[in-house]
C-alpha positions as CSV (number, residue, x, y, z in Angstrom):
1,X,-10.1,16.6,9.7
2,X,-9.3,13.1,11.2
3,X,-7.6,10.2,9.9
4,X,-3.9,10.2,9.0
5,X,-2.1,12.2,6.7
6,X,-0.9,11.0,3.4
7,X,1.3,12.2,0.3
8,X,1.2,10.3,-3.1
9,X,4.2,10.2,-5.9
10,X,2.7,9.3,-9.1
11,X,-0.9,10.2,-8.7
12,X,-0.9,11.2,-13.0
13,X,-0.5,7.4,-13.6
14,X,-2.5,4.2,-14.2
15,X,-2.6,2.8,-10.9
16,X,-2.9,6.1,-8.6
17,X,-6.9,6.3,-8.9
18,X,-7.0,3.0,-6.9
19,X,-5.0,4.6,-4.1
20,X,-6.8,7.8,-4.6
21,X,-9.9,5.6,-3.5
22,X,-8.7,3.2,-1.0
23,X,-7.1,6.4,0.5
24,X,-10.7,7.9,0.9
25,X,-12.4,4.7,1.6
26,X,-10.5,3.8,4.8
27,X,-11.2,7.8,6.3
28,X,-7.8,9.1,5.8
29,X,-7.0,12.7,3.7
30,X,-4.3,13.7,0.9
31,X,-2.6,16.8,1.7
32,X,0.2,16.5,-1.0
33,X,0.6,15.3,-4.4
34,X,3.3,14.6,-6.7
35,X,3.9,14.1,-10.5
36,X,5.9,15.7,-13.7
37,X,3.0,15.2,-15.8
38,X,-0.1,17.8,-15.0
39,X,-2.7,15.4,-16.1
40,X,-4.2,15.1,-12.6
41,X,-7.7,16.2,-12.7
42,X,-8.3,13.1,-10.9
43,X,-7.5,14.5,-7.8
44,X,-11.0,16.6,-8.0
45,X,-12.9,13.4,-7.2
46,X,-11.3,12.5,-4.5
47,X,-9.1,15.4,-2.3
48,X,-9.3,18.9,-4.4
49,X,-7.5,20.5,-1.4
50,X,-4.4,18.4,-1.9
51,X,-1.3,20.6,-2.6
52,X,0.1,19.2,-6.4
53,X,3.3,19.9,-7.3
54,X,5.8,18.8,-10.4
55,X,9.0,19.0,-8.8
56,X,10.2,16.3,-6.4
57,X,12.5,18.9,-4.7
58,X,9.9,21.3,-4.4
59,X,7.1,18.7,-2.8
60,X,10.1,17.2,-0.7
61,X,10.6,20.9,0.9
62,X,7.0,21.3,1.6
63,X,6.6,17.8,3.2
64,X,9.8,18.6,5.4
65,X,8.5,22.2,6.5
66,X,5.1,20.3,7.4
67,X,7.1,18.0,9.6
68,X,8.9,20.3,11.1
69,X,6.0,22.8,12.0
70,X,3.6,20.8,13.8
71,X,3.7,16.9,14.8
72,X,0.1,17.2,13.6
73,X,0.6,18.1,10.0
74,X,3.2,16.0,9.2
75,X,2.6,13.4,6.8
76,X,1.9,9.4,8.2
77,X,2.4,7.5,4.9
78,X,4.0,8.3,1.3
79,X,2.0,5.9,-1.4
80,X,4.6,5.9,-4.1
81,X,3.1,4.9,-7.6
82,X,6.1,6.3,-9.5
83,X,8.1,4.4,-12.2
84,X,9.9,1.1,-10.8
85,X,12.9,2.7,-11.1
86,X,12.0,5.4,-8.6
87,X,10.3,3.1,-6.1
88,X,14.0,3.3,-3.8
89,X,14.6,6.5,-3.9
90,X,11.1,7.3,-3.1
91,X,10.7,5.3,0.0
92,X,14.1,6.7,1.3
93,X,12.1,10.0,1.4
94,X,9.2,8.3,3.3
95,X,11.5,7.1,6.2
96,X,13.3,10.2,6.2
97,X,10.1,12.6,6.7
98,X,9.2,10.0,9.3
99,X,6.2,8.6,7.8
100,X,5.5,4.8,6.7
101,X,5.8,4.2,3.1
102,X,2.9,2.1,1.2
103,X,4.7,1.4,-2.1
104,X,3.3,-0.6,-5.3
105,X,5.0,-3.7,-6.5
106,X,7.7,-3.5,-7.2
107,X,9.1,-2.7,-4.1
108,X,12.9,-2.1,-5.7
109,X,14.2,-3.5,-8.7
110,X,17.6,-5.1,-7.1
111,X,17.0,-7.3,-4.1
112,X,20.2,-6.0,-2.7
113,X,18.1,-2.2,-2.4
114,X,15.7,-4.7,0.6
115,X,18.7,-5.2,2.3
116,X,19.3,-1.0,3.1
117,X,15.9,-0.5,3.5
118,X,16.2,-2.9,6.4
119,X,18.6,-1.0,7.8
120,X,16.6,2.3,7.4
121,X,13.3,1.2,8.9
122,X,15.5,0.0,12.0
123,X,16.9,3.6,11.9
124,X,13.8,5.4,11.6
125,X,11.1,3.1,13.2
126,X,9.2,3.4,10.1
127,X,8.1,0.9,7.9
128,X,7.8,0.2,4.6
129,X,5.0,-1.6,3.0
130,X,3.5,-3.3,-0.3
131,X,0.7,-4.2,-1.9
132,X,0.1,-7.8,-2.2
133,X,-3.7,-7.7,-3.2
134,X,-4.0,-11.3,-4.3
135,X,-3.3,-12.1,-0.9
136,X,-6.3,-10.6,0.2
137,X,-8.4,-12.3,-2.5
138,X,-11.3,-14.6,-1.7
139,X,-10.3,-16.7,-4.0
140,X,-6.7,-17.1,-3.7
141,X,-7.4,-16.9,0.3
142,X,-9.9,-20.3,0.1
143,X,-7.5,-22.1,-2.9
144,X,-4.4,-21.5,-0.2
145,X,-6.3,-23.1,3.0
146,X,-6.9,-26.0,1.0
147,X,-3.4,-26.1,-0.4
148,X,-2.1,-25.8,2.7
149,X,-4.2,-28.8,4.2
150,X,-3.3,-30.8,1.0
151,X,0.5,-30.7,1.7
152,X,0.3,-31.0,5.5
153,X,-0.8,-34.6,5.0
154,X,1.1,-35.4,1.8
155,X,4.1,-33.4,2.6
156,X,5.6,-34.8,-0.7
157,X,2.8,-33.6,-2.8
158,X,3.9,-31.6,-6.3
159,X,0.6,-29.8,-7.5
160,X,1.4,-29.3,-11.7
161,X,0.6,-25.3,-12.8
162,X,0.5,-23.9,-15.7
163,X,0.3,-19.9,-15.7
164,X,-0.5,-17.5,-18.4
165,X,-0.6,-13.8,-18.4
166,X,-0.9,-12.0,-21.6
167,X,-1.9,-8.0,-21.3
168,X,-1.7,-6.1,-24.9
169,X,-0.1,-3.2,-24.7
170,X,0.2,-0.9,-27.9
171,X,3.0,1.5,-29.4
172,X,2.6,3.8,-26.7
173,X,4.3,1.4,-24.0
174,X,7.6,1.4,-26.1
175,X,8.0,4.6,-25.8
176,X,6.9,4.9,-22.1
177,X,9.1,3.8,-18.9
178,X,7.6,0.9,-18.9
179,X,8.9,-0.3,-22.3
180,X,12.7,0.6,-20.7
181,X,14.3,-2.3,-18.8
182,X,16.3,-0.1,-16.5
183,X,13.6,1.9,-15.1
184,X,10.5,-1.4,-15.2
185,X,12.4,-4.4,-14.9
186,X,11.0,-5.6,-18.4
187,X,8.0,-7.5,-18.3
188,X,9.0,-10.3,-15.9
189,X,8.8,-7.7,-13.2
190,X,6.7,-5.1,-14.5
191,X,3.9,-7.6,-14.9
192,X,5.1,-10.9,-14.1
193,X,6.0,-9.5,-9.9
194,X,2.1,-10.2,-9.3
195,X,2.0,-13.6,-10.4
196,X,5.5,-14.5,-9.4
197,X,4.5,-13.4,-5.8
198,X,1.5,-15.4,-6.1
199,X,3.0,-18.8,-7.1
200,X,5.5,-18.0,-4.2
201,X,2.9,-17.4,-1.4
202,X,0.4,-20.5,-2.8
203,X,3.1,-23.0,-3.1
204,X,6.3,-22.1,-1.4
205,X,9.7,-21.8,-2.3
206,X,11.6,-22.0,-5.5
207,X,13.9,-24.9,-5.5
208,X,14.6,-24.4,-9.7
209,X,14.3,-21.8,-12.1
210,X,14.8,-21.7,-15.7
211,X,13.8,-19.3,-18.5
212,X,13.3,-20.9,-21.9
213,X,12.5,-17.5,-24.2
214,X,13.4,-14.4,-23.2
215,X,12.4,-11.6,-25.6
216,X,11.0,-8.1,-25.2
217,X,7.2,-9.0,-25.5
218,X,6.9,-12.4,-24.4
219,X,8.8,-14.6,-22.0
220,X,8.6,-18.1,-21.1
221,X,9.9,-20.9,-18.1
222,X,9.6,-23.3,-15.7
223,X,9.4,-23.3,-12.2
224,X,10.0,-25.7,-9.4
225,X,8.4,-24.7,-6.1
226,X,8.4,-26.7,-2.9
227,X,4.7,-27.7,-3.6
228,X,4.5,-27.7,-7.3
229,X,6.0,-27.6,-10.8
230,X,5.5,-24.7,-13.1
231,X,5.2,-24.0,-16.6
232,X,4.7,-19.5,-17.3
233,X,3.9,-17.5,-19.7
234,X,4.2,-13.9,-19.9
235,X,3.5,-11.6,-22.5
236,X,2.5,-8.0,-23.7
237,X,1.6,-8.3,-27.5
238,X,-2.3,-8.7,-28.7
239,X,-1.4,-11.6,-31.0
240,X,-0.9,-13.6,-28.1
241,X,-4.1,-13.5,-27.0
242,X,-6.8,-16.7,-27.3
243,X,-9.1,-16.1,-29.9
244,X,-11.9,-15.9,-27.7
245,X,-10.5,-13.2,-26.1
246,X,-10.3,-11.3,-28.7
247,X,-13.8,-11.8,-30.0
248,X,-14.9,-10.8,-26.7
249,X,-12.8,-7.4,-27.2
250,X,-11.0,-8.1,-24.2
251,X,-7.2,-7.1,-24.4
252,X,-5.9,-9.2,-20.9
253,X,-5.9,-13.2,-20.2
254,X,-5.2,-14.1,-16.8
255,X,-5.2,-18.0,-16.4
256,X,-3.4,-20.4,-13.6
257,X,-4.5,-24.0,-13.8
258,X,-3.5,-26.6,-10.7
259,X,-3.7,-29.7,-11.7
260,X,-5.9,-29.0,-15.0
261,X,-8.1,-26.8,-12.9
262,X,-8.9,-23.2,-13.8
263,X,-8.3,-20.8,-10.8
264,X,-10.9,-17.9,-10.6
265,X,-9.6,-15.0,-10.0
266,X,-10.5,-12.2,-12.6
267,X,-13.5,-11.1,-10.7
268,X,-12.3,-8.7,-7.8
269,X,-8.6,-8.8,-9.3
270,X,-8.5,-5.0,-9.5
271,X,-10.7,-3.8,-6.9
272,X,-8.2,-5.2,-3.6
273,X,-7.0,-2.0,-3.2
274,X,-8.5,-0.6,-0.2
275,X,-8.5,-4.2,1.4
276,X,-4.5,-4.0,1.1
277,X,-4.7,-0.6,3.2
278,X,-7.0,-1.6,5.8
279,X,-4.8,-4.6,6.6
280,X,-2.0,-2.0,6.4
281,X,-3.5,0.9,8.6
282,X,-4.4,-2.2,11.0
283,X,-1.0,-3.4,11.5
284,X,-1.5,-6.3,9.4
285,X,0.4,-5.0,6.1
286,X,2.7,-6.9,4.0
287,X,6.3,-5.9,4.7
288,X,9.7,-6.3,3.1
289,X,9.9,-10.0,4.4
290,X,7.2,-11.0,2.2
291,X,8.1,-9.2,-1.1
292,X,11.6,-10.5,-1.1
293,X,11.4,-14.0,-2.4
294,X,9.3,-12.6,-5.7
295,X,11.9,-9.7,-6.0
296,X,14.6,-11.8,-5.7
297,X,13.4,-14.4,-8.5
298,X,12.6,-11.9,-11.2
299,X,15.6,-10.0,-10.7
300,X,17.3,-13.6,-12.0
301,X,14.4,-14.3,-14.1
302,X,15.1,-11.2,-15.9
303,X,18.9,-11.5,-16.3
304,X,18.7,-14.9,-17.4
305,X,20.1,-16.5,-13.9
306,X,19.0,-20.3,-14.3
307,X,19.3,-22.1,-11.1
């Protein structure tokens, strides 16, 4: 075998198969997998010889006994696609095998958690990444060159957005961790950190925040940015959703308009994956520095903390 060695926590969820793929794409093998849930048939498409366990301790010990046998078999990177909630703990035990850890957004749910993992990686050596995928994005990439020559000769310049994000989500996500607060972050983190981070990286840094509604399935507020005033909306419920959307049977709306301008970016949004980990594998990945400022904002966003 060649390539480096990876683990996975999560790999029964939604977002796993993308790691699963960009795993394989860039040339590197799975050799461990975790989850409670035994729905992982997944794993046959893409590394069948990957040991799967349901026990943290259990996949912890056998992680650690790699390690410790051979420098060779120890793992290089833990991709953690757990609950929110779990993201922490999770890449503690990435830094403490040794290994890098590539971790979904959110990194943490408190921004305080950034400030120990600091500390770690300057312990260990090891890093901790995220993925930012809209950073990677054609799109986004060509919309922040010109942004960025925009304000450079009107350094004054307030662009006017207007972002909405509506994804349905039925019964089933009440009932789920991601319909619990203290293990997602509620929606302005468990699907608003994407767009949040975006706003941040396009047009720089918050100067005011304010949330106008704040209920379980739909949230609303204004940002102002150092490059541009904001007006978001997030929600999770179907009646939300434009009528054309509907009629189209689609159950997601993704929308941000500068300056009355539709943005493009649904083409390509969920396929960044193994971009993410090439940049990562190159040296090029994005760190704790850059997911601080979204992390930060939610975490106020979602307790109410105007400023």
């Amino acid at each position: 075998m060649s390539g480096k060695n990876f683990a996975i926590t999560g790999v029964a969820g939604y977002i796993a198969p993308r790691h699963l793929k960009a795993i394989k794409e860039t040339g590197n093998n799975l050799i461990a997998a975790l989850d409670p849930h035994d729905s992982v048939g997944i794993l046959d498409q893409y590394f069948p010889d990957a040991a799967f366990f349901t026990e943290f301790e259990r996949f912890d010990r056998h992680l650690d006994k790699l390690r410790r046998k051979s420098p060779s078999g120890k793992i290089d990177y833990l991709t953690i696609c757990s609950p929110n909630n779990l993201h922490d703990a999770h890449i503690r035990l990435a830094l403490r095998l040794e290994a890098d850890a590539i971790c979904e957004k959110p990194l943490v749910l408190n921004p305080w958690n950034l400030d120990a993992l600091e500390i770690l990686e300057k312990e260990t050596g090891n890093k901790v990444y995220t993925i930012l995928q809209l950073h990677v994005h054609p799109s986004i990439i060509s919309l922040k060159n010109k942004i960025d020559t925009e304000v450079k000769i009107n350094k004054n310049k307030k662009y006017y957005v207007t972002l909405s994000y509506i994804t349905s989500r039925g019964l089933w996500y009440d009932y789920s961790w991601k319909g619990d607060p203290q293990k997602s972050g509620g929606i302005a983190t468990n699907i608003g950190i994407h767009f949040f981070d975006l706003l941040l990286y396009l047009f720089g840094n918050v100067i005011h925040s304010e949330v106008t509604s704040n209920e379980i399935k739909r949230m609303t507020g204004k940002l102002e940015l150092e490059f541009a005033f904001v007006d978001w909306f997030l929600a999770i419920d179907r009646n939300d959703l434009p009528d054309n959307t509907k009629t189209n049977g689609r159950s997601t709306y993704r929308s941000i308009k500068v300056d009355d301008e539709e943005i493009e970016f649904m083409d390509g949004f969920t396929d960044l994956h193994t971009k993410v980990y090439e940049e990562t594998l190159a040296g090029r990945g994005f760190g704790i520095k850059q997911a601080r400022q979204s992390i930060e904002l939610v975490y106020k966003i979602r307790n109410n903390i105007n400023f």
